[in-house]
PDB file of N, CA, C and O in Angstrom:
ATOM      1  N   UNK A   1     107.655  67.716 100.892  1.00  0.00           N
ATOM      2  CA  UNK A   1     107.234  68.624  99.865  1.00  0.00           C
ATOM      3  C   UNK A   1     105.754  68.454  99.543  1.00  0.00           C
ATOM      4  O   UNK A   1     105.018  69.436  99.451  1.00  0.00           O
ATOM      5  N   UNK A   2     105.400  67.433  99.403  1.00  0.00           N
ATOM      6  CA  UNK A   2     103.731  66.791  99.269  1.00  0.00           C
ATOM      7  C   UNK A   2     103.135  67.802 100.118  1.00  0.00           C
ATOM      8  O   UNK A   2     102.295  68.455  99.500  1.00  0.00           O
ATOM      9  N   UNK A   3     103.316  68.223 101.567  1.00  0.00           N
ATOM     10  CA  UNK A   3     102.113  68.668 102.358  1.00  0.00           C
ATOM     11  C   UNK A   3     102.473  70.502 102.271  1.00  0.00           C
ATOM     12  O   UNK A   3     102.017  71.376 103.007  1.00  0.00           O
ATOM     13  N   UNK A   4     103.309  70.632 101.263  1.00  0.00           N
ATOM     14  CA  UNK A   4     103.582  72.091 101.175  1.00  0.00           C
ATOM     15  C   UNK A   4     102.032  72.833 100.689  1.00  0.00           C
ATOM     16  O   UNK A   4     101.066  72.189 100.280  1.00  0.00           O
ATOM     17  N   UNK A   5     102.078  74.080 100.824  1.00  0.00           N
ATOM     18  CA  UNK A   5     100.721  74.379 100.157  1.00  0.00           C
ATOM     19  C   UNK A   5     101.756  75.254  98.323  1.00  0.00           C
ATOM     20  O   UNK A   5     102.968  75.239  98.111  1.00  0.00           O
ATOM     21  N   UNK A   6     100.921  75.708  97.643  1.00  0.00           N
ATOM     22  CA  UNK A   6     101.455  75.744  96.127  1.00  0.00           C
ATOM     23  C   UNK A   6     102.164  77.405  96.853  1.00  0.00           C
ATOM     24  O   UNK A   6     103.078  77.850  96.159  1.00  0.00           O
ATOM     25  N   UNK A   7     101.924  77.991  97.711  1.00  0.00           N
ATOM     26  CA  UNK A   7     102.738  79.503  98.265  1.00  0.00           C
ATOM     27  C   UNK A   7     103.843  78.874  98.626  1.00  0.00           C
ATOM     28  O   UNK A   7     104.923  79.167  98.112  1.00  0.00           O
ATOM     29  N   UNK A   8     103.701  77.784  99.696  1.00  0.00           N
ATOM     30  CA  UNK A   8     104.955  77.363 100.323  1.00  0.00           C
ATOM     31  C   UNK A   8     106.143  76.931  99.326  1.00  0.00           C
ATOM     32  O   UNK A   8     107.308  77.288  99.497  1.00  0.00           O
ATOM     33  N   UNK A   9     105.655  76.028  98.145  1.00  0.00           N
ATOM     34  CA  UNK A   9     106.610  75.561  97.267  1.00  0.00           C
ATOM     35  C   UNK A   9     107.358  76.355  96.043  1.00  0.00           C
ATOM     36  O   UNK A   9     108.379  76.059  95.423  1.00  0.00           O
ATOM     37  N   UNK A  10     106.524  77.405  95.935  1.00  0.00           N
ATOM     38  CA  UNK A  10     106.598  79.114  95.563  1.00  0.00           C
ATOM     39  C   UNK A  10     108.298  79.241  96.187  1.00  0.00           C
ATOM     40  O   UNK A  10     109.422  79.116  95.701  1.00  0.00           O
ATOM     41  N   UNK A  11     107.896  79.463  97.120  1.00  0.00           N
ATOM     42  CA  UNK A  11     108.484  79.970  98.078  1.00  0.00           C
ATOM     43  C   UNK A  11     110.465  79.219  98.030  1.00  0.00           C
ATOM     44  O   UNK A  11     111.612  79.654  97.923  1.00  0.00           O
ATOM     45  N   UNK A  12     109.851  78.097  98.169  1.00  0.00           N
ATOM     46  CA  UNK A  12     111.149  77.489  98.400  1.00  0.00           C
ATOM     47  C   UNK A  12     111.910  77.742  97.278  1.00  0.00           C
ATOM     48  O   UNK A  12     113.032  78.249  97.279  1.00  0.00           O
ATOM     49  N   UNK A  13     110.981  77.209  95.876  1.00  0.00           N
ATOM     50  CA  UNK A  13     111.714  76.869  95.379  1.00  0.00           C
ATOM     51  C   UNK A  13     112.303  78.704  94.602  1.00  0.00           C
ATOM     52  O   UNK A  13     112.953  78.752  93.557  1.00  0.00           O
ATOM     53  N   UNK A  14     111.998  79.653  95.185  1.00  0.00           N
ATOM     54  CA  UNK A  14     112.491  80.851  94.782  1.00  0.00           C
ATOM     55  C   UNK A  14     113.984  81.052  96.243  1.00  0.00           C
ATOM     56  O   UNK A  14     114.951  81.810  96.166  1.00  0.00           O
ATOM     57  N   UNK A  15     113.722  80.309  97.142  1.00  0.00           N
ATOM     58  CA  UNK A  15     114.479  80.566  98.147  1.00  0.00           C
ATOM     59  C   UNK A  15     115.727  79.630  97.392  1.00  0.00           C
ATOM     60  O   UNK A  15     116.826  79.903  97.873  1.00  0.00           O
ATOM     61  N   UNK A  16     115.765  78.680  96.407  1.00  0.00           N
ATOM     62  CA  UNK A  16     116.567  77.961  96.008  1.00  0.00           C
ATOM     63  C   UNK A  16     117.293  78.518  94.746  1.00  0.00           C
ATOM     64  O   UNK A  16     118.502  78.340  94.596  1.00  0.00           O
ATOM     65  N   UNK A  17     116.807  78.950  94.171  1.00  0.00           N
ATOM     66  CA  UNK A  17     117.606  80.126  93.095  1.00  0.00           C
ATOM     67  C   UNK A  17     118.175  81.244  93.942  1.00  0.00           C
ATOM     68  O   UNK A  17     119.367  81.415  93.684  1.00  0.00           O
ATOM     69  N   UNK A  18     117.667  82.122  94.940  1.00  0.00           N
ATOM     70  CA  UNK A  18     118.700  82.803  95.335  1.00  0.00           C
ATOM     71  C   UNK A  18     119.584  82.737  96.050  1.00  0.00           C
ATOM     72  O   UNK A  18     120.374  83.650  96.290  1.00  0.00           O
ATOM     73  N   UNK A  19     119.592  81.451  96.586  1.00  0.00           N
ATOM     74  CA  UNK A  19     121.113  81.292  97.424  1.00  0.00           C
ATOM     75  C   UNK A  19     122.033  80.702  96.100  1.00  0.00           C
ATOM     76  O   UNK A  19     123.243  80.824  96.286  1.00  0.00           O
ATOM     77  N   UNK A  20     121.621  80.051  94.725  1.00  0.00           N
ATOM     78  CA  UNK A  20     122.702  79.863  93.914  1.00  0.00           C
ATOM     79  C   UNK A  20     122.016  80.518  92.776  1.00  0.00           C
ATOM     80  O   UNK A  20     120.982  80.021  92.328  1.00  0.00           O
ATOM     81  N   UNK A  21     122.535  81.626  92.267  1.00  0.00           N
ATOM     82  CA  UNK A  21     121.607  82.197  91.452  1.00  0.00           C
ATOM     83  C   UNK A  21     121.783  82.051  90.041  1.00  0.00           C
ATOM     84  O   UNK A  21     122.498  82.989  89.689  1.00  0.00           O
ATOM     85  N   UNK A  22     121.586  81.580  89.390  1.00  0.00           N
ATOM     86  CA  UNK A  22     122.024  81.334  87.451  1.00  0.00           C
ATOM     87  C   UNK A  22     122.133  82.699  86.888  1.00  0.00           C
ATOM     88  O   UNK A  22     121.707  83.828  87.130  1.00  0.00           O
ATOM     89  N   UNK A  23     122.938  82.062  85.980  1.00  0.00           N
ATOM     90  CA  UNK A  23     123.175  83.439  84.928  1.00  0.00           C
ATOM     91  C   UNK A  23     121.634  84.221  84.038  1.00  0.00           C
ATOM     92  O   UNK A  23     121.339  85.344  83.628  1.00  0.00           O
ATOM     93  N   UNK A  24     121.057  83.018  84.073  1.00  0.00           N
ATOM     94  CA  UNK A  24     119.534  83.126  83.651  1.00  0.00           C
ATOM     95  C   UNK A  24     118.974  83.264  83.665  1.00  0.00           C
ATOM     96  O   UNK A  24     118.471  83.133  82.549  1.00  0.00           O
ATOM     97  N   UNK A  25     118.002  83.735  84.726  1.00  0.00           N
ATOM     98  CA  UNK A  25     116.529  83.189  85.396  1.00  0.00           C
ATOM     99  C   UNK A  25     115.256  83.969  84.530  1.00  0.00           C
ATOM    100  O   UNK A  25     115.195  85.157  84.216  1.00  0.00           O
ATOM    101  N   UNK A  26     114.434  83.057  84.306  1.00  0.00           N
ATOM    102  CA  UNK A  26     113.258  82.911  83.177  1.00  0.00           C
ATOM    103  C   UNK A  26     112.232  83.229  84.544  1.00  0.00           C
ATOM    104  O   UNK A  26     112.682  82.699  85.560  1.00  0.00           O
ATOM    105  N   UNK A  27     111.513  83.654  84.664  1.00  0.00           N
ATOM    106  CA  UNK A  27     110.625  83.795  85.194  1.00  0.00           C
ATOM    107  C   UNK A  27     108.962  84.229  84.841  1.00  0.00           C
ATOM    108  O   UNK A  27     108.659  85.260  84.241  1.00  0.00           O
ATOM    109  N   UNK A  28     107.895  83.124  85.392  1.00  0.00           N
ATOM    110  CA  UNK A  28     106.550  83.638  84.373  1.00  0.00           C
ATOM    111  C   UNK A  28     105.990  83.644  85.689  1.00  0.00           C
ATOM    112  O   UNK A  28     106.179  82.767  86.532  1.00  0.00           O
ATOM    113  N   UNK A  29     105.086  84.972  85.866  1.00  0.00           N
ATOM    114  CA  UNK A  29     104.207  84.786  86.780  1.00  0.00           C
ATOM    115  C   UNK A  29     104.884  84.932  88.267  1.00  0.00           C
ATOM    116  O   UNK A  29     104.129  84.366  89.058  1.00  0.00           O
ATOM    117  N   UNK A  30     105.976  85.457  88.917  1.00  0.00           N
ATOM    118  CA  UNK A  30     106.573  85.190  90.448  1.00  0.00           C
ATOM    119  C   UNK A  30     106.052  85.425  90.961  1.00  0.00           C
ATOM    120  O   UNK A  30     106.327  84.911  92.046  1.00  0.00           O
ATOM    121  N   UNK A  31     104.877  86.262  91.042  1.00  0.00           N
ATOM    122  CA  UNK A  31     104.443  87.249  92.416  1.00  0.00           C
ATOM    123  C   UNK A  31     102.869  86.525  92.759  1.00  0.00           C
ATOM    124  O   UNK A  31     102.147  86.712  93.739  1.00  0.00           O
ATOM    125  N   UNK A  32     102.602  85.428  91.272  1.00  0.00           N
ATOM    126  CA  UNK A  32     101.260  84.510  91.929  1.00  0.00           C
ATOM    127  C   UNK A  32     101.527  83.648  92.658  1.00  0.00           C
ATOM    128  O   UNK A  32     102.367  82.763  92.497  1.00  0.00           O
ATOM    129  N   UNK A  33     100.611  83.884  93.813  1.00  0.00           N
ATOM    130  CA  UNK A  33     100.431  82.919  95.587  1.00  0.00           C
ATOM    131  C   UNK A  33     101.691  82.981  96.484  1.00  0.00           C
ATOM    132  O   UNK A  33     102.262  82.065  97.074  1.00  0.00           O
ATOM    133  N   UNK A  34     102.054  84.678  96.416  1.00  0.00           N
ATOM    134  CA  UNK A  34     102.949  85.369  97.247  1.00  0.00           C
ATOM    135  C   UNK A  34     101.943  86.597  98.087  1.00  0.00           C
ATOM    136  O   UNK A  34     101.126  87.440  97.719  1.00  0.00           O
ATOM    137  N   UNK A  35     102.482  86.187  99.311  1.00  0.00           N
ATOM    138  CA  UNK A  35     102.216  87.838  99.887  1.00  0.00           C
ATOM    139  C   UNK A  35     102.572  89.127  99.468  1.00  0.00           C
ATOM    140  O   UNK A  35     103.597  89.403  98.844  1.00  0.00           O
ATOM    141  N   UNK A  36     101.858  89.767  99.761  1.00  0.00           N
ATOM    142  CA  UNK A  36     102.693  91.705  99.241  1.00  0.00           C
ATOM    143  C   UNK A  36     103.807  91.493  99.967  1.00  0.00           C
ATOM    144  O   UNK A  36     104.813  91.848  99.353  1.00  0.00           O
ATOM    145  N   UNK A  37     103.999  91.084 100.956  1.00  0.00           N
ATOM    146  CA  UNK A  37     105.164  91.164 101.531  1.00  0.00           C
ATOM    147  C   UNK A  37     106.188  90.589 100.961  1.00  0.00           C
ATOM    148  O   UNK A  37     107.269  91.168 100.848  1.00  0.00           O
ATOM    149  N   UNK A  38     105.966  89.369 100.531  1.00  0.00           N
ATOM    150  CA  UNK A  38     107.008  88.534  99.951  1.00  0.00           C
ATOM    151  C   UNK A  38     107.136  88.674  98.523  1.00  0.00           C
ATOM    152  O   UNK A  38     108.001  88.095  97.866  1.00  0.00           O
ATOM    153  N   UNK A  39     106.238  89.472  98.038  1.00  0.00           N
ATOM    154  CA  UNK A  39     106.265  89.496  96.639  1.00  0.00           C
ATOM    155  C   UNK A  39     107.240  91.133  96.699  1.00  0.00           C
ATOM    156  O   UNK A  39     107.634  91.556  95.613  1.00  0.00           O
ATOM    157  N   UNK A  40     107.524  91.846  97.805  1.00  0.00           N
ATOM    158  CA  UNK A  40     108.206  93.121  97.459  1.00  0.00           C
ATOM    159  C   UNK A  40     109.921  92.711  97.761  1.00  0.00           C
ATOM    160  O   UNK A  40     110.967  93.129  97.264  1.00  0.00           O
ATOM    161  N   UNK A  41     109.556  91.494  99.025  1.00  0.00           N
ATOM    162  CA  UNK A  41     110.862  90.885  99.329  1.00  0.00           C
ATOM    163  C   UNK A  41     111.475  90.430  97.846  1.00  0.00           C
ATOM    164  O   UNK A  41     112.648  90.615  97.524  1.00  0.00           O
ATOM    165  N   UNK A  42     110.530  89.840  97.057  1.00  0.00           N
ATOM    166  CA  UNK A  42     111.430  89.160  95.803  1.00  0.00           C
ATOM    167  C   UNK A  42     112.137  90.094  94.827  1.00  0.00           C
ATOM    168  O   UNK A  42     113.182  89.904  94.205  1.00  0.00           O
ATOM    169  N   UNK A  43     111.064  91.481  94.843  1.00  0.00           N
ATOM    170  CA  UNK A  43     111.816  92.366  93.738  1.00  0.00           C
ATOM    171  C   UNK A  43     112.766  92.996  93.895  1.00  0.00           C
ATOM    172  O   UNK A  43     113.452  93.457  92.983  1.00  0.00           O
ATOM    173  N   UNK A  44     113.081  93.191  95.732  1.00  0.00           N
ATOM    174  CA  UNK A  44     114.119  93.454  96.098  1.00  0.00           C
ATOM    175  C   UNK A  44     115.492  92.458  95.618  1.00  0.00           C
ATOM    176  O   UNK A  44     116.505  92.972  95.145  1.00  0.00           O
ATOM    177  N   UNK A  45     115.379  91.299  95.776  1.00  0.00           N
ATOM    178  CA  UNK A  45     116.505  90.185  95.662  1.00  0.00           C
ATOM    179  C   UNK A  45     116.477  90.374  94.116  1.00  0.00           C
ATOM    180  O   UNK A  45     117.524  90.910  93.752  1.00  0.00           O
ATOM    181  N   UNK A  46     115.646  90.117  93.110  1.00  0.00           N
ATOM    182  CA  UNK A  46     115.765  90.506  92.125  1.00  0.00           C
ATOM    183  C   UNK A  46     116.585  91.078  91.218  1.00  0.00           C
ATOM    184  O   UNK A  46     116.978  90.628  90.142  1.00  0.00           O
ATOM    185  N   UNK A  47     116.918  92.616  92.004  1.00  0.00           N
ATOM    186  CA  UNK A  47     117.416  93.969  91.468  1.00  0.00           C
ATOM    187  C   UNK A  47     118.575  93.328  92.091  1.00  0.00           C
ATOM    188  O   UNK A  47     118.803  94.278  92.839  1.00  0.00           O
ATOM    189  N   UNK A  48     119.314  92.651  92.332  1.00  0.00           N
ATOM    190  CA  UNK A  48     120.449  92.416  92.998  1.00  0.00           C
ATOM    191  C   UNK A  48     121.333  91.366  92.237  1.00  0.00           C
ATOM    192  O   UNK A  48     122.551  91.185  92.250  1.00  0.00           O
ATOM    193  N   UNK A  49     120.382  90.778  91.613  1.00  0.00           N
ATOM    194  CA  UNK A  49     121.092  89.156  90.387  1.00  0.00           C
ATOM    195  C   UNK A  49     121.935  89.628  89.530  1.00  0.00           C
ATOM    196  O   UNK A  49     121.541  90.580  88.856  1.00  0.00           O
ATOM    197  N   UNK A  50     123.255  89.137  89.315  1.00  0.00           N
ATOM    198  CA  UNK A  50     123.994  89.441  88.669  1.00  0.00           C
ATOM    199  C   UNK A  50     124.093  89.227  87.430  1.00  0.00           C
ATOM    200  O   UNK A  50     124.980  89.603  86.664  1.00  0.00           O
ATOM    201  N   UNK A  51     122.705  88.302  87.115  1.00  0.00           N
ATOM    202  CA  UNK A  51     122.629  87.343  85.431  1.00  0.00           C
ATOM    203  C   UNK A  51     121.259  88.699  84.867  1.00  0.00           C
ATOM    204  O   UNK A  51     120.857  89.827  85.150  1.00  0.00           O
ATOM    205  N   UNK A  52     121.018  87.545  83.913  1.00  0.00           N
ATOM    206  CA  UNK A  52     119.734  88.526  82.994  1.00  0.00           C
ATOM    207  C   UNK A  52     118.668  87.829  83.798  1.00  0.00           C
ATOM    208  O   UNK A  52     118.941  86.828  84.461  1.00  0.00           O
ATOM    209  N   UNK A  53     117.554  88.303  83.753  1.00  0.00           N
ATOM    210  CA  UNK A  53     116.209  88.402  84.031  1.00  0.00           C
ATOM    211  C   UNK A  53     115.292  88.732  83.378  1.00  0.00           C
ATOM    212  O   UNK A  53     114.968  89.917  83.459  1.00  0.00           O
ATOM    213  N   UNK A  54     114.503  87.821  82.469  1.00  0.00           N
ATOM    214  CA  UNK A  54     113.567  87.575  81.862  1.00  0.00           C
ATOM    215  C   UNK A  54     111.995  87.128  82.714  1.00  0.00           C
ATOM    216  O   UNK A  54     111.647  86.076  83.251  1.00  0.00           O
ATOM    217  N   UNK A  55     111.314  88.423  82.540  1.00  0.00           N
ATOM    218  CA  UNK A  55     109.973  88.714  83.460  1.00  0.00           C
ATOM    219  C   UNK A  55     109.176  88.710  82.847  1.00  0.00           C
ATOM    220  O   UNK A  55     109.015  89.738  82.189  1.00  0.00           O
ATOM    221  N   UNK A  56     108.016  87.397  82.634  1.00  0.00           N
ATOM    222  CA  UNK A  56     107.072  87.779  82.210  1.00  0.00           C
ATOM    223  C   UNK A  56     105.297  88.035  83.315  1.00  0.00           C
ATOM    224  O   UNK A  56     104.545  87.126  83.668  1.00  0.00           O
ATOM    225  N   UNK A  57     105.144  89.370  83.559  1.00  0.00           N
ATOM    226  CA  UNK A  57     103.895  89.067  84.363  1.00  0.00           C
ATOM    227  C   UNK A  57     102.802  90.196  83.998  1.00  0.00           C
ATOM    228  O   UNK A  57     102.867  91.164  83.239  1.00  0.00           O
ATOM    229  N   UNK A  58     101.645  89.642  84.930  1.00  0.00           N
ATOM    230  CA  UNK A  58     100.708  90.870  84.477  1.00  0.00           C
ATOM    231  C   UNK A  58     100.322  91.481  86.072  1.00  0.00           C
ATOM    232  O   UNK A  58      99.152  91.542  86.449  1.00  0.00           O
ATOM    233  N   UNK A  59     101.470  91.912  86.925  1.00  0.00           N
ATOM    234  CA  UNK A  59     101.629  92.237  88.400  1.00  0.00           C
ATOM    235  C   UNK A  59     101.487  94.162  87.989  1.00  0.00           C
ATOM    236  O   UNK A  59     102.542  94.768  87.797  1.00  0.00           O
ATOM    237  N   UNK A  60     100.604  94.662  87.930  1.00  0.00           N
ATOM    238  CA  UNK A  60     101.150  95.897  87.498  1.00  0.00           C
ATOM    239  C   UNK A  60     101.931  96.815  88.469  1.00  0.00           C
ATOM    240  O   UNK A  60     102.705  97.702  88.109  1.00  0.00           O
ATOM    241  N   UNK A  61     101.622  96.482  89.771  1.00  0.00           N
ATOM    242  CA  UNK A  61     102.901  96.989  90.706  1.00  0.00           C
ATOM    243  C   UNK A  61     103.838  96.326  90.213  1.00  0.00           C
ATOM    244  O   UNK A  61     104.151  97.147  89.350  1.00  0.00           O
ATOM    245  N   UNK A  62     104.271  95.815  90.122  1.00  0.00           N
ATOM    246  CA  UNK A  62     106.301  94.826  90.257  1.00  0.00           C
ATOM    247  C   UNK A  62     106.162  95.538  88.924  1.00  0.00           C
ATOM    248  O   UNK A  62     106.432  96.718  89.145  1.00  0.00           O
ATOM    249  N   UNK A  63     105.819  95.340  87.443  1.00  0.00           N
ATOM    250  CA  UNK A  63     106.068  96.029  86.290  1.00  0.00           C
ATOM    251  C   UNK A  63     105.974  97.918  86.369  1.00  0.00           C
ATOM    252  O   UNK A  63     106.420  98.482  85.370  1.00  0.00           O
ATOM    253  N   UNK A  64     105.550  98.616  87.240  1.00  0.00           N
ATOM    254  CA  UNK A  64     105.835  99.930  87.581  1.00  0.00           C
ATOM    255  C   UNK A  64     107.023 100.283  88.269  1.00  0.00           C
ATOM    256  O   UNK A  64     107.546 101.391  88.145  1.00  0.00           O
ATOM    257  N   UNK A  65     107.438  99.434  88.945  1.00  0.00           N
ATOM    258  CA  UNK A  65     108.451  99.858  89.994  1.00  0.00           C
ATOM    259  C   UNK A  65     109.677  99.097  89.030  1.00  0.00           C
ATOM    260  O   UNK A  65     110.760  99.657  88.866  1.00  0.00           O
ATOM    261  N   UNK A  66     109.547  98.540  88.776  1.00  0.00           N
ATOM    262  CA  UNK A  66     110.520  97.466  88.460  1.00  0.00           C
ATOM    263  C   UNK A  66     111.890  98.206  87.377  1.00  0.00           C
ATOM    264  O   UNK A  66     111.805  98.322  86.154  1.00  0.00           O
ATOM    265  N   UNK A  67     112.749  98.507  87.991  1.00  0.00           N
ATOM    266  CA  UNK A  67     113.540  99.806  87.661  1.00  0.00           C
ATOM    267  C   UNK A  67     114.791  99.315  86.642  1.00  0.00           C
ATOM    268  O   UNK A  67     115.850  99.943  86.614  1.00  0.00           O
ATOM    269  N   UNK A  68     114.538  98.057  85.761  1.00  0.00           N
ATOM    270  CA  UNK A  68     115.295  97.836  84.781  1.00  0.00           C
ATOM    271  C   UNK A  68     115.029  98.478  83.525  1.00  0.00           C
ATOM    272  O   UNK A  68     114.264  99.441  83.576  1.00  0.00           O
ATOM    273  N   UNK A  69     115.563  98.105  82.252  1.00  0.00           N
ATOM    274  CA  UNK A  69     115.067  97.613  81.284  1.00  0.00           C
ATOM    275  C   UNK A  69     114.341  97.243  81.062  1.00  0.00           C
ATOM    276  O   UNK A  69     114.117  96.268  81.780  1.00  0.00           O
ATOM    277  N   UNK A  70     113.181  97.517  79.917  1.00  0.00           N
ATOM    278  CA  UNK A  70     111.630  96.606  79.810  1.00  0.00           C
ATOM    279  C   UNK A  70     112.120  96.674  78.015  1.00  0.00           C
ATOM    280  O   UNK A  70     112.472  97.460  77.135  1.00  0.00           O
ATOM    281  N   UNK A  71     111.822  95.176  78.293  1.00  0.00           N
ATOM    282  CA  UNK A  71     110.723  94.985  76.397  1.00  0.00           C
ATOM    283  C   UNK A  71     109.657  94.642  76.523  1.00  0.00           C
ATOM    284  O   UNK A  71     109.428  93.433  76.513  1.00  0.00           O
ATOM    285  N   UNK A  72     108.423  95.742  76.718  1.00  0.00           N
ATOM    286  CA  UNK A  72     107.145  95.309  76.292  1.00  0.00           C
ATOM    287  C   UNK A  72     106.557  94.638  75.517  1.00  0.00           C
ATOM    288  O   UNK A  72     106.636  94.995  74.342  1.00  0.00           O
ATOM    289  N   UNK A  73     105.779  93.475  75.820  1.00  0.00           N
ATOM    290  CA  UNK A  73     105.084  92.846  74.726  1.00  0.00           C
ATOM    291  C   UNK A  73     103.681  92.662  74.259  1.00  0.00           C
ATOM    292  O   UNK A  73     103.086  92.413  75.308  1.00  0.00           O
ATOM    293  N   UNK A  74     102.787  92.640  73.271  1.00  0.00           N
ATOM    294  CA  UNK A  74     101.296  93.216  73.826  1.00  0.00           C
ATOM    295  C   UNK A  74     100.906  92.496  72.427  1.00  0.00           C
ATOM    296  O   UNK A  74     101.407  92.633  71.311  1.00  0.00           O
ATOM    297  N   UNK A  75      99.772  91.631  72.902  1.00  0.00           N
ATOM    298  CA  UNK A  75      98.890  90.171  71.732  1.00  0.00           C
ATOM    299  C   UNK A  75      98.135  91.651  71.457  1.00  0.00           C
ATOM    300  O   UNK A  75      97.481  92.471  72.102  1.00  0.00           O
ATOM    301  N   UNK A  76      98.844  91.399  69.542  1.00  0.00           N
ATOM    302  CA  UNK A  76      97.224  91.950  68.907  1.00  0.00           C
ATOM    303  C   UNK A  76      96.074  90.895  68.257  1.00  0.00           C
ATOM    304  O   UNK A  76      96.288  89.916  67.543  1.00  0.00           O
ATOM    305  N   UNK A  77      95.097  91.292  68.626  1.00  0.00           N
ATOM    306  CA  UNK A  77      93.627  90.934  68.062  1.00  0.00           C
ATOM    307  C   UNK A  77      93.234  91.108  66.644  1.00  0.00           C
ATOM    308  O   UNK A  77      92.095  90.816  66.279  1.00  0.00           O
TER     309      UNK A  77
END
């Protein structure tokens, strides 16, 4: 795991929630130090979880497409 790069460990450790997937998954940020590719692969697996999904990002593709439920949230100044 040491010589992973921070994509690779990305990676796994998202490859490790979806083969056992929680009722839960919290997620901040998924699609930083992903490929487009792998970042469209995830929203695909995503839309497929049978639990809730709590997304927080500032990806404005994945938040356009992203064909759930939204609660927007927005810091006032």
């Amino acid at each position: 795991m040491g010589r992973l790069s921070v994509g690779q460990r990305r990676r796994l450790a998202l490859a490790l929630l979806i083969a056992d997937p929680p009722e839960l998954l919290l997620l901040d940020e998924p699609t930083n130090h992903l490929s487009p590719l792998l970042a469209d692969e995830l929203e695909q697996v995503l839309g497929t979880t049978l639990g809730a999904t709590v997304l927080a990002t500032h990806d404005r593709w994945l938040r356009t497409r992203w064909p759930h439920p939204q609660l927007r949230l927005t810091a006032r100044t």
